[in-house]
C-alpha positions, 0 to 999 in steps of 0.5 A: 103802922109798921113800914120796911123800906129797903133804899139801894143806892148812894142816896140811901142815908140822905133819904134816912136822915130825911125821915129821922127829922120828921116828927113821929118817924121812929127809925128802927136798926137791924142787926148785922146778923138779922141783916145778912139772913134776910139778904141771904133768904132773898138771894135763895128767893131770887135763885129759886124764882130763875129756876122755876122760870128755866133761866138757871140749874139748880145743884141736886142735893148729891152734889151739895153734899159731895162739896162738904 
């Protein structure tokens, strides 16, 4: 069985360094790069869920376009 832990905080490494001593946890790293993407994705996850709840305004794509 395959588990994704995302552990925010300054406890983070004590509690990665916990799970690397137990017998049969393997502890996987991701790439910088395949790291930034997912943080990326859920920040646009997060901005579309506050513009569907009416919290936040979207940029029309026009106004995307005129900042390039």
């Amino acid at each position: 069985m395959e588990v994704t832990l995302e552990i925010k905080g300054e406890k983070a490494l004590s509690i990665l360094e916990t799970l690397k001593s137990i017998r049969g946890i393997t502890v996987k790293k991701i790439d910088k790069s395949k790291e930034i993407q997912l943080t990326d994705l859920a920040k646009a996850y997060q901005e579309t869920q506050l513009a569907e709840d009416g919290k936040i305004k979207l940029k029309t794509f026009d106004q995307l376009i005129d900042e390039v």
